[in-house]
NUFIVEX-588019 format. One record per residue (C-alpha): residue in three letters; x, y, z. Coordinates in steps of 0.5 Angstrom, whole numbers, plus 500, padded with zeros to 3 digits. Each point is the difference from the previous one (the first is absolute). Last residue first. Example, Ala and Ser with C-alpha at 12.3 -4.5 7.8 and 13.67 -1.06 7.14 Angstrom:
! NUFIVEX-588019
SER527498514;ALA498493502;
//
This chain:
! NUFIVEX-588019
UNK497547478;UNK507498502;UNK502493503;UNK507498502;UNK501493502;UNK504497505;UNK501492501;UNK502495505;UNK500494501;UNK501496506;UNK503494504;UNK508500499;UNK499507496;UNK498502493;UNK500508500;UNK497502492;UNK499507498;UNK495501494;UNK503505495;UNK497507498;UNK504505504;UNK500506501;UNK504502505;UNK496496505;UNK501494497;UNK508501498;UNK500500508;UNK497493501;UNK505498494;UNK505502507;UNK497498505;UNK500493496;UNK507500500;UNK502500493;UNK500495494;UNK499492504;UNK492502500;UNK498500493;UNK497506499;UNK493498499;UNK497503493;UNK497493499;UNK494502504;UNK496497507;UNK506497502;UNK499493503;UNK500497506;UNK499493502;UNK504498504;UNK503507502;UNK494500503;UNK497507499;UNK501508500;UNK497506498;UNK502507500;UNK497505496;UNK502507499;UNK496507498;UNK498504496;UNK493504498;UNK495497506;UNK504501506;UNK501494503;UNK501500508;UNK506505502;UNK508499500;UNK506505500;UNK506495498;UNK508500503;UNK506497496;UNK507498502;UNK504497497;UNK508498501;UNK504495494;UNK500493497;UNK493498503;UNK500492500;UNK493497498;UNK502494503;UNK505501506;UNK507500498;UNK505497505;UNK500503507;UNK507501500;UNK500504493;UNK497506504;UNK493502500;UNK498505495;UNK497506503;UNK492501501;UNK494504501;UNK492501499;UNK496505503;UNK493500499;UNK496507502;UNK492498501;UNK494506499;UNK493499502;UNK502496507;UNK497496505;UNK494498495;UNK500493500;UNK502500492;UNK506505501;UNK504496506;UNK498493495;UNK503504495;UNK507502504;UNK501494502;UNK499497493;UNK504505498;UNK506498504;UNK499492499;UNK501502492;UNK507503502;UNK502495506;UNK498495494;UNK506496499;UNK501500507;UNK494503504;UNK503506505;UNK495504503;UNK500506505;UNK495504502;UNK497507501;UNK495504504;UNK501508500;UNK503502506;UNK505504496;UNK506505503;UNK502500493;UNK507498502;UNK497496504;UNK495497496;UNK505499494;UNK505497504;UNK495494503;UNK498498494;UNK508500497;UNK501495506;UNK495496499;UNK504494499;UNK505500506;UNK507503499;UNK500507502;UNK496499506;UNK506495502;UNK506503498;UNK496506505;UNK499496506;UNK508498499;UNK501492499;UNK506498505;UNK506498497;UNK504493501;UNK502499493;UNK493496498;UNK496506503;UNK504504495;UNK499495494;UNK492501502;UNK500507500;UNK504501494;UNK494494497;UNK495504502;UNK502507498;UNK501497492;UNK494496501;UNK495506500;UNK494498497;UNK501493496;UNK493500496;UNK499508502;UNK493502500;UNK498507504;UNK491501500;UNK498507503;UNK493501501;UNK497507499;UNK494503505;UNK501508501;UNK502500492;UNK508503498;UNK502494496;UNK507500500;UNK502498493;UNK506503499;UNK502499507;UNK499492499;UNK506500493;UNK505503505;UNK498497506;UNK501493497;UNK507502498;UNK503504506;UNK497493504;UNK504495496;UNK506504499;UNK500500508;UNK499506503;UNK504503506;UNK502506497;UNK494501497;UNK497501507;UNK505506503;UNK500503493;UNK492502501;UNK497495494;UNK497504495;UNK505500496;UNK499492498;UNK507501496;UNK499492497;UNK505495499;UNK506498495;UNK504494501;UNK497496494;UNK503505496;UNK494503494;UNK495496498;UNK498500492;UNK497506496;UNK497501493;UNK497493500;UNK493503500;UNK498498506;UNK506502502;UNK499507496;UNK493499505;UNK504500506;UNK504506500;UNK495504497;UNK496497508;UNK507502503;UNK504496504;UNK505495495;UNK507501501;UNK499494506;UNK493498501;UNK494504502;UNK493500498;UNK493504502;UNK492500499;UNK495504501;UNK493498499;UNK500493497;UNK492497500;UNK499494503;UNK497493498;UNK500492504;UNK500494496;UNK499493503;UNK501494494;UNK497493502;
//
């Protein structure tokens, strides 16, 4: 059986290293533009000085791309999505447990997963709602999905996703789909309007099939990524095969 869930796309924001901007994005997409070095990360300006120092990229980068699509509305919901969140402060932490050394409160607060959340409500002094997900291979999917759900049953008109992830290193092996180089891309979301919006669908992988014969085959490029060529225009359904589902993004405009 197919489930499907729709939202319109009210803002929508992107970062990777040399690419930032939303004309930066499109020469992209257009194959007029590649990815700059892959130590590069986001200014986050709007940070006081105090706070961007102690920042990991993974964080700067999540900020990024969510302030520029912050929802200024009394009852937003903020849904941050990373499949690998902060391992980078995670395993520096564990190796200094491993030689003997304490864990500091700040080495901890800077390596859990919702550690980019709670920076954005901080700096924001924000009590709006928000939550973490991590899904593997569908952390993005799960994000939306978390966010339609909160939509759909009221708790908010408008709902911010925010998705973020680094390389992991060569010791972790190469996880499937591999993400060759920082992303970070944040989302604006409401109920379907009825001039454009976005359909997610999913089913098992069993039985799954695409619904057109335009799919991007799944090995090309991360699927964040095809999901980005989506909102910039794009005409070609996105398939994310799983272990156990199928997923499928479509773009509809009447």
């Amino acid at each position: 059986m197919r489930n499907q869930i729709s939202v319109s796309v009210d803002r929508w924001a992107a970062w990777a290293p040399g690419i930032e901007t939303r004309d930066e994005w499109k020469a992209w997409a257009r194959g007029e533009r590649v990815l700059g070095p892959p130590d590069a990360k986001p200014e986050v300006s709007f940070v006081k000085p105090m706070v961007r120092r102690r920042l990991s990229r993974l964080s700067r980068m999540s900020l990024e791309v969510a302030e520029a699509c912050r929802i200024d509305e009394a009852r937003p919901f903020y849904v941050f999505c990373s499949r690998y969140g902060e391992y980078n402060r995670t395993v520096e932490a564990l190796r200094g447990m491993l030689r003997g050394e304490p864990m500091s409160p700040a080495a901890f607060s800077g390596s859990v997963h919702n550690t980019s959340a709670g920076h954005f409500t901080i700096i924001h002094k924000d009590r709006t709602s928000s939550t973490t997900v991590t899904a593997g291979e569908a952390t993005f999917e799960a994000g939306v999905l978390e966010a339609w759900t909160a939509l759909k049953n009221g708790k908010c008109t408008r709902a911010l996703v925010v998705y973020h992830d680094e390389p992991l290193p060569t010791f972790y092996g190469n996880p499937s789909p591999e993400l060759k180089a920082p992303l970070a891309i944040a989302i604006s979301i409401r109920l379907p309007q009825p001039e454009e919006c976005l359909s997610l669908s999913w089913q098992a992988s069993s039985t799954a099939a695409s619904t057109t014969n335009s799919t991007v085959d799944v090995e090309e490029e991360h699927p964040v990524l095809r999901v980005l060529r989506l909102l910039l225009g794009g005409s070609e359904a996105v398939a994310v095969k799983t272990r156990r589902l199928t997923w499928e993004w479509q773009r509809h405009v009447h």
